[in-house]
N, C-alpha and C positions, 0 to 999 in steps of 0.2 A: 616401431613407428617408421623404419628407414624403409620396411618390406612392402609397406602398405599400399598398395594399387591407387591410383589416382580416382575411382570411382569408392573407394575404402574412406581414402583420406576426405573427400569433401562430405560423404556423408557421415563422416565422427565430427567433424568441423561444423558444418548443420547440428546433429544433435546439441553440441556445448552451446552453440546461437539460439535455437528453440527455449532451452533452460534456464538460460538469462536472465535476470530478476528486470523488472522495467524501475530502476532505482540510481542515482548519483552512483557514479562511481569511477576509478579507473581502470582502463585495460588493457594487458601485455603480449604483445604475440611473439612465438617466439619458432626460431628456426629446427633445422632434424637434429640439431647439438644443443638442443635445449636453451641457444641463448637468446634474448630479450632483445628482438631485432626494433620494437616500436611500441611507445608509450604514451597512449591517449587518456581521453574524460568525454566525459558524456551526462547530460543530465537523465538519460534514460538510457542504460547499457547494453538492452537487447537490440532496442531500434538502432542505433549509433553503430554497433559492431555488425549487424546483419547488412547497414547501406553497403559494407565493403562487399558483400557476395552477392546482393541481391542486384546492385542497381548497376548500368554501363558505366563504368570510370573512364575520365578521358584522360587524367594525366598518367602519363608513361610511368610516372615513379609510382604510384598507387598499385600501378598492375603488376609492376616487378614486386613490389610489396606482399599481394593477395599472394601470386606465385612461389612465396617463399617460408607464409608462414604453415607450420607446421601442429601448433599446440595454439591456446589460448586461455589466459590466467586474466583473471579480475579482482577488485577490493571494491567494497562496499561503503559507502560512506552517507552520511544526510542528505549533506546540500551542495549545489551544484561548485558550490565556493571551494567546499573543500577538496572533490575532485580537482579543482584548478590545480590548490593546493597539494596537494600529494602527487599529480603527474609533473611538476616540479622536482622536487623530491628526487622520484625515480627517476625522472632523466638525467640528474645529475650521478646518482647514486650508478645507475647501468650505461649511460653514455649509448645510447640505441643507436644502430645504423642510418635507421631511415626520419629519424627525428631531428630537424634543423635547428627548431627555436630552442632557446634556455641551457644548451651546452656550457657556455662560457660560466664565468662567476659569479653572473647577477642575479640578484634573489629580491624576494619582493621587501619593500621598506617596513621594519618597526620604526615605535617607539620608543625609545632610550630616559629611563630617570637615574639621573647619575647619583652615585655614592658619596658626593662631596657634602660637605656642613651645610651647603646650604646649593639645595640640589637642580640641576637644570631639565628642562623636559626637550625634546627635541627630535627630530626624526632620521633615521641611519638605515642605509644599508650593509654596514659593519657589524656586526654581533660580537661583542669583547666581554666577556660576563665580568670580567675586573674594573670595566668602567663604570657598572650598573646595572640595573633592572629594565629586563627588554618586555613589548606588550607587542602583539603580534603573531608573524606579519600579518601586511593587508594586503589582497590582493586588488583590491579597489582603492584607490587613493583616494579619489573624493570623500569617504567617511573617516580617513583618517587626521587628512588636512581641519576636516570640521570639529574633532573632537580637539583637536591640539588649536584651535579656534576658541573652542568654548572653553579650553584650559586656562588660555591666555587670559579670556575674558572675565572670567571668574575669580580666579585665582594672581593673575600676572604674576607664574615665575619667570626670576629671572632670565634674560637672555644674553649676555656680554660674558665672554671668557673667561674674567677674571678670577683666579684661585681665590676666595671668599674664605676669612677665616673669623671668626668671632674677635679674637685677639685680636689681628689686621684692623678692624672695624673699630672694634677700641680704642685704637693708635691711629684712630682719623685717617689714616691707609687712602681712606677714596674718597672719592665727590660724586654726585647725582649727574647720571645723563639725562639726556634730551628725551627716552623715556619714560624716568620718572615724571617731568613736563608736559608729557603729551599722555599722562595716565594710564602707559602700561607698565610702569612699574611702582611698587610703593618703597623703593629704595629701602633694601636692608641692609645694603651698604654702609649705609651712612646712620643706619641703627634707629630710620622713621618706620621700621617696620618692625617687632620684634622677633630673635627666634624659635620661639616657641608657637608665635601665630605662624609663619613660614613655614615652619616643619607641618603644623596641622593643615595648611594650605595645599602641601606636598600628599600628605594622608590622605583626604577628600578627592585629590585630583587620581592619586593612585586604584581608586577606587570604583572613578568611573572609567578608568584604564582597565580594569578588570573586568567590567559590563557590571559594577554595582550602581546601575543608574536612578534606581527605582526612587530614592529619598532625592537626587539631583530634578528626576523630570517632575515630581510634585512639587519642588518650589520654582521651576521653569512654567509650570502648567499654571500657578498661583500667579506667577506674575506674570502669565499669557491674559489671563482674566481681569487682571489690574488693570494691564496695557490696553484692554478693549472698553473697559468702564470708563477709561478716562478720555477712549473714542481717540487714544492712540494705534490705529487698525495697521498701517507699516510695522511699525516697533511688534506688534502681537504678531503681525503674522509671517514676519525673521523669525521671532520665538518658538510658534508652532513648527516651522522649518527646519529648526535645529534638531527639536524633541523626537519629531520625525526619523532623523536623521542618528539622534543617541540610538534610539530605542532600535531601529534597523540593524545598526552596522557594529554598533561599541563592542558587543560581547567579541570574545579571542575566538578561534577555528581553534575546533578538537582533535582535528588531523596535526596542527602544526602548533608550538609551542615551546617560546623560545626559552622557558623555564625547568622544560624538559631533558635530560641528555643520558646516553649511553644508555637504555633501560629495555627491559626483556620485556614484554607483555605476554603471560601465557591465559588459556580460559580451555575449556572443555566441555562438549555439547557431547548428549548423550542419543542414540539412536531406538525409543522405544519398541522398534518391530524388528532388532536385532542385536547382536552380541555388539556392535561395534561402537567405538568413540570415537570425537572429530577436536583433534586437540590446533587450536588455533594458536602463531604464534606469529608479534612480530615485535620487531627491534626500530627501538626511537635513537636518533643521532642527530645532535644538535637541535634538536626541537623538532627535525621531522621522520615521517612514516618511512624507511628508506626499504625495509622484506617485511610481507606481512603472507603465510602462507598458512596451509590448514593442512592436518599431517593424521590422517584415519589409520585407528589400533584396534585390533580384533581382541576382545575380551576370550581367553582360555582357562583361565579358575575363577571368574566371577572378580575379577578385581576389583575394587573401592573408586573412583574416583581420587581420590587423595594418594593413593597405589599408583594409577595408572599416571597423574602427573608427575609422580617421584619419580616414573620409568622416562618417562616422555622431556622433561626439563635438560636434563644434561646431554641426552641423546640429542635432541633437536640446538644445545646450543653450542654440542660439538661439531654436528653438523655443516653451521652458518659458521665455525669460529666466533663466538659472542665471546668478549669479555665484559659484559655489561657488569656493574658493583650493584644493578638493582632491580630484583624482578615485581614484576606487581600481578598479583594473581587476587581469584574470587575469593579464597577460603587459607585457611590456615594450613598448612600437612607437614605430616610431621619429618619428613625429611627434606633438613635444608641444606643448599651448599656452602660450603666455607668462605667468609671471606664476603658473604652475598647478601644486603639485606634486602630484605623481603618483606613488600609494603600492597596491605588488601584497602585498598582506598576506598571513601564513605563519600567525598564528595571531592568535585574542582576538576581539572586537567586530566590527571591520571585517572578519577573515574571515568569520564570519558572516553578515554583510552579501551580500557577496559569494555565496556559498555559497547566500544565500534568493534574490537576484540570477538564478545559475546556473537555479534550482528553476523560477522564473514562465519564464526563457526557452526551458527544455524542454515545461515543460506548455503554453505557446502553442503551441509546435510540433507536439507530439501533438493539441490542438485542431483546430488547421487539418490535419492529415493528415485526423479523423477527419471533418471537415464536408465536404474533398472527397470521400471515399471513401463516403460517404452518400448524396453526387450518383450519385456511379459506382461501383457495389459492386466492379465488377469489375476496379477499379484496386486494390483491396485486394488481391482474390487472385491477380493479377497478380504483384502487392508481393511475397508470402510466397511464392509459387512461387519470384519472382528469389528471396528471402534463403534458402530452401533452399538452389538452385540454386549460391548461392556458399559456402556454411556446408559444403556436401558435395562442391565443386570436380565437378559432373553437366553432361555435353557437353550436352544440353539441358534444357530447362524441365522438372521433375518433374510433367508435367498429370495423365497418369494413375496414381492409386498406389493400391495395394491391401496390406491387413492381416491377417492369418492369425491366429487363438488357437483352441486347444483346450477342452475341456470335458466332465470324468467323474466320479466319484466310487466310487472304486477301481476304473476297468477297467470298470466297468457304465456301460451307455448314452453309449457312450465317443462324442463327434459333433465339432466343428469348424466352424469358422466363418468366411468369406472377407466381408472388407466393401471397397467402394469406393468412392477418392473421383476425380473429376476436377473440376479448376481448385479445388482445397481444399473443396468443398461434396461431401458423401453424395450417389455415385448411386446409390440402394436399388434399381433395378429391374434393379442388377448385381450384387448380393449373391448370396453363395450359401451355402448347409446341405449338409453331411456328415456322413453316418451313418459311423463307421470300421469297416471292414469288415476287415481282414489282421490288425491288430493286438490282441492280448490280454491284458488286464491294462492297466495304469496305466501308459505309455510314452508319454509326451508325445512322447520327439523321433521315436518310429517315427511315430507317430502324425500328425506336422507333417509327416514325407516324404512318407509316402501319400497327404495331401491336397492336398500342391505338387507331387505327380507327378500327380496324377488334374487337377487346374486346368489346369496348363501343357502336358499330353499333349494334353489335349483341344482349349486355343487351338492350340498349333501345326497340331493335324490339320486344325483347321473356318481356320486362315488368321485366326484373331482377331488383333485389337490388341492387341500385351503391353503388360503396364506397364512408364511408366518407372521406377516405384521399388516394389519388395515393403519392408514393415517388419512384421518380428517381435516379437511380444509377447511380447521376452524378448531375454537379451542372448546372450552370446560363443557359447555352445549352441546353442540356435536359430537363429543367423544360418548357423552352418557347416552345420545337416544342413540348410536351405534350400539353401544355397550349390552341397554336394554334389548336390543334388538337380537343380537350377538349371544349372548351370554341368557339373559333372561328366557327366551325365548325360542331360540333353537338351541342352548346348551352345548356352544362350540366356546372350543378353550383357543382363545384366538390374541395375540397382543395387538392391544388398542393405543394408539397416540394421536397428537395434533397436533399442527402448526401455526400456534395465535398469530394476530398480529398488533401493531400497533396503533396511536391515535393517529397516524399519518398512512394506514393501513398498509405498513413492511412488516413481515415477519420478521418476527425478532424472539420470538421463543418456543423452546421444542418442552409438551408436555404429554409424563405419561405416568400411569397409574390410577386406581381410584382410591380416593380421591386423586385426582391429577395436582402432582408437583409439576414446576419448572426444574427441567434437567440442565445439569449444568454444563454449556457448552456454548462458546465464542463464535457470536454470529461469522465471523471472516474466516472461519475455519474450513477445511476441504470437505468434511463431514455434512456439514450446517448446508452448503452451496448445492450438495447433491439433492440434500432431501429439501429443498426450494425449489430446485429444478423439479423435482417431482411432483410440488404441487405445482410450478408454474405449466407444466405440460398436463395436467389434469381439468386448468381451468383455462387450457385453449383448447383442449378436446371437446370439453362442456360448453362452452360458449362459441364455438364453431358450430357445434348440433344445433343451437339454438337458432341461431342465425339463418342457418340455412334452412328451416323449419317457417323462421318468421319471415323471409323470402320468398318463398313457396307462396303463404297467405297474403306477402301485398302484392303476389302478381297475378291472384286470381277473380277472376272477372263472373258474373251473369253468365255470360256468353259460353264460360266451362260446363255449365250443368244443363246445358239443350243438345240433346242426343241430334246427330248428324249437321253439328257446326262444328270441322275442324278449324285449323290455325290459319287456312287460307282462306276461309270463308269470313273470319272474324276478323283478320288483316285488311279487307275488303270493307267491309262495314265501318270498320273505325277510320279508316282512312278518310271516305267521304263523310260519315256523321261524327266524326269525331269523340262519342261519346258514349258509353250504355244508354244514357238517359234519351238522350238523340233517336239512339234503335228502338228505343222503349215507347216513345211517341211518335214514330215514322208511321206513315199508312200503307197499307198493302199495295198496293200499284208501286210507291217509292223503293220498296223490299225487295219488289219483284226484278224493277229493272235494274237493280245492285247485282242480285244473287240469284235471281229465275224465279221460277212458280212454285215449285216446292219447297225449296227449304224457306223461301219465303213466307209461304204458309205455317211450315212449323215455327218462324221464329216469331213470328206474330200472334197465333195461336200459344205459345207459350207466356208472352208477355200477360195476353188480355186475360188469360188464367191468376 
């Protein structure tokens, strides 16, 4: 890295910027010693990290910044929150040069339900796990003040200091505040409250602390409905306000949790068009994300997965010095460390964890497919050949494919449209345009025969190269009068597919065989996006032909079919009669003194014919 020429360096720095997922996340840049000079967020991580190179920066410190960094690391996360959340974190955790805010000790507010008999709710920026149960943090305070709002409200625990003991209570210990009085507290002090309903007050409220709101907002929503029946529209519409506000904000950030501590997170993504695995790993402290890195293993005897973590766990947590007591992985393996328990979680926090785990060791791996395939474009379409190629169970490689649509507007200037691709890229100077000639009227499927009989009549005659795959811009239809066509009829062994669409007319599935199945294959896939693109460029090639054909027809005039009237002569005539109809009924003398004696003759004598 230290050798690297400055025209080296900014174009590896471009590539990692190009490959950027446009997704929540944060990102680390870091200097020629590897260390972590600055720690941002971004709710879209490509755009965000590219403003630093792309755009003029006018403050001095930004450009010392650009100037300095050398590498650049990122973490993937949902929502824009929890990047807040985790650039937090890390700047505490790495203390970055160029990063001013959040150094010091303060951290965003939870939470707090204390451990006492009879427990208090309250909000801190101190974390003491001996005090109690933290919920959090928030990085928005407005949803946290609301829900410790609708705590109050609902439930009124208490709020006064005092050590609350059952026994105390018994021995008349206290007296009623000026809360109980003013109805926020139902005094369990003084034993008007009991506690066993207190503890359940506590349970409930814990609950919607946890984002279990769903049985809270349907009796808020019930007496949103009350409150409007009885044409109290204030009071309803605080309520709707609140519900609002549960249902937005309540659930905890899966980045950060203060229920979480010392814990390894390992997972492992597998790279199907290679030997290699992409074992992600990061470590939770105190409840937040503070290393989360992804560490690729070249498979040499075919290792297990369950193998490959057993190699990869101790290595990587020697690496970080982890002593975490707890790792949380996908699967069970059979080699575990001493001393370590090892928790594969089904739901809450830790799956979460897990789960955002899964996320950064996919998108490494789509990274690095895409930096090689930049080097070598043509290991890309390579790639997508093979995954047709198994997606459609095809004796060889689909290199060359070609796409048929039609194109009319009821039957008039009825044409057609043949596009090609080989090795997945448009070869346009094998395109071809069809005027349809046999067919009459508005008949697509006659219409698709006559153009796959006049293609494939004429490769077979001249000894062309077939394709190996034709696809139909269209499904079960189109496929069989190609097929008949194809197969019935010239006796070419050719694979047939289509691209249906939907009632909202997107293609949304790839079918092949006959009878034709739907193959199965995730529209958002890179595979799916190609072969769209290939119908989508078949049916601007077809309806550009058209157009410029139906162009042609509304620009032409009478005035074309009179031998020795050019365009200046015609320019002339419309200009002062403004009209064929005008020319059509002028009188000779009026022709004459437009355009002279001759052609005025023939254009008159042509009319009166």
């Amino acid at each position: 890295m230290k050798n690297e020429s400055d025209e080296q360096l900014r174009q590896r720095l471009k590539n990692i910027v190009l490959n950027m997922p446009e997704q929540p996340g944060s990102y680390q840049y870091l200097d020629d010693n590897g260390v972590i000079i600055y720690v941002g967020k971004a709710k879209n991580l490509k755009r965000r990290v590219a403003s630093y190179f792309h755009k003029e920066v006018d403050r001095f410190k930004t450009k010392v910044l650009v100037s300095k960094i050398r590498d650049i690391k990122y973490t993937v996360v949902n929502t824009e929150e929890d990047a807040l959340l985790l650039e937090n974190s890390l700047i505490k955790k790495y203390k970055p040069r160029y990063n001013v805010l959040l150094k010091d000790g303060k951290t965003y507010p939870s939470i707090c339900v204390t451990n006492e008999p009879f427990p208090r709710i309250f909000k801190t920026r101190n974390i003491n796990r001996k005090w109690g149960t933290y919920y959090g943090p928030y990085s928005n305070v407005a949803p946290m003040i609301a829900v410790l709002e609708l705590i109050r409200r609902l439930y009124k625990p208490r709020a006064c200091n005092m050590v609350m003991t059952k026994e105390r209570i018994a021995e008349g210990k206290y007296k009623t505040c000026l809360k109980y009085h003013l109805h926020l507290c139902d005094a369990p002090c003084v034993a008007k409250q009991s506690y066993e309903d207190y503890q359940e007050n506590i349970r409930q409220a814990k609950e919607i602390l946890k984002g279990n709101t769903r049985e809270i907002i349907r009796q808020l929503t019930q007496l949103m409905m009350e409150r409007a029946q009885q044409l109290r529209f204030e009071e309803a519409e605080e309520i709707k306000r609140r519900i609002a506000l549960i249902d937005n904000y309540c659930a905890k950030s899966e980045v950060v949790s203060s229920t979480i501590h010392n814990v390894d997170v390992f997972s492992i993504t597998n790279d199907e068009h290679s030997n290699y695995a992409f074992v992600n790993y990061m470590h939770v402290t105190n409840g937040s994300i503070n290393q989360a890195f992804t560490i690729e293993y070249k498979r040499k005897l075919q290792e297990t997965d369950d193998e490959l973590l057993a190699l990869a766990i101790p290595e990587i947590r020697q690496r970080f010095h982890s002593d975490a007591k707890e790792i949380i992985l996908p699967k069970e393996i059979e080699w575990l460390p001493e001393n370590v328990e090892v928790t594969i979680p089904q739901r809450g926090d830790k799956k979460h964890l897990l789960e955002l785990s899964q996320m950064n060791g996919r998108q490494y791996r789509l990274d690095r497919l895409k930096r090689t395939e930049k080097l070598n474009p043509e290991q890309r379409q390579t790639r997508l050949m093979k995954e047709l190629q198994q997606a459609l169970k095809l004796e060889k490689l689909p290199y060359h494919i070609e796409c048929f649509d039609n194109s009319n507007i009821s039957g008039e200037d009825a044409v057609a449209g043949c596009v090609v691709f080989k090795g997945m890229k448009p070869s346009k100077k094998d395109y071809r345009k069809y005027t349809i000639k046999t067919v009459t009227g508005p008949d697509d499927y006659a219409s698709m025969k006559e153009v796959v009989r006049r293609r494939y009549s004429r490769m077979k005659e001249e000894d062309s190269p077939l394709p190996d795959l034709i696809i139909t811009d269209g499904g079960k239809g189109q496929m069989e009068v190609v097929r008949q066509v194809v197969e019935d009829e010239l006796h070419l062994d050719i694979a047939i597919a289509g691209l249906a669409k939907d009632d909202r007319h997107r293609t949304n599935e790839l079918l092949f065989g006959f009878p034709p199945v739907v193959i199965g294959m995730k529209t958002d896939s890179e595979l799916f996006h190609v072969l769209t693109q290939i119908q989508d460029e078949v049916h601007r090639y077809a309806i550009t032909f058209h157009r410029d054909r139906r162009s042609k027809h509304a620009l032409h005039s009478e005035l074309d079919d009179i031998k020795g009237v050019g365009p200046k002569t015609k320019e002339i005539l419309i200009k002062a009669l403004k009209s064929v109809k005008n020319i059509r009924e002028a009188s000779l003398p009026q022709l004459q003194q437009l355009v002279g004696p001759a052609k005025a003759q023939v254009i008159f004598d042509h009319f009166k014919k």
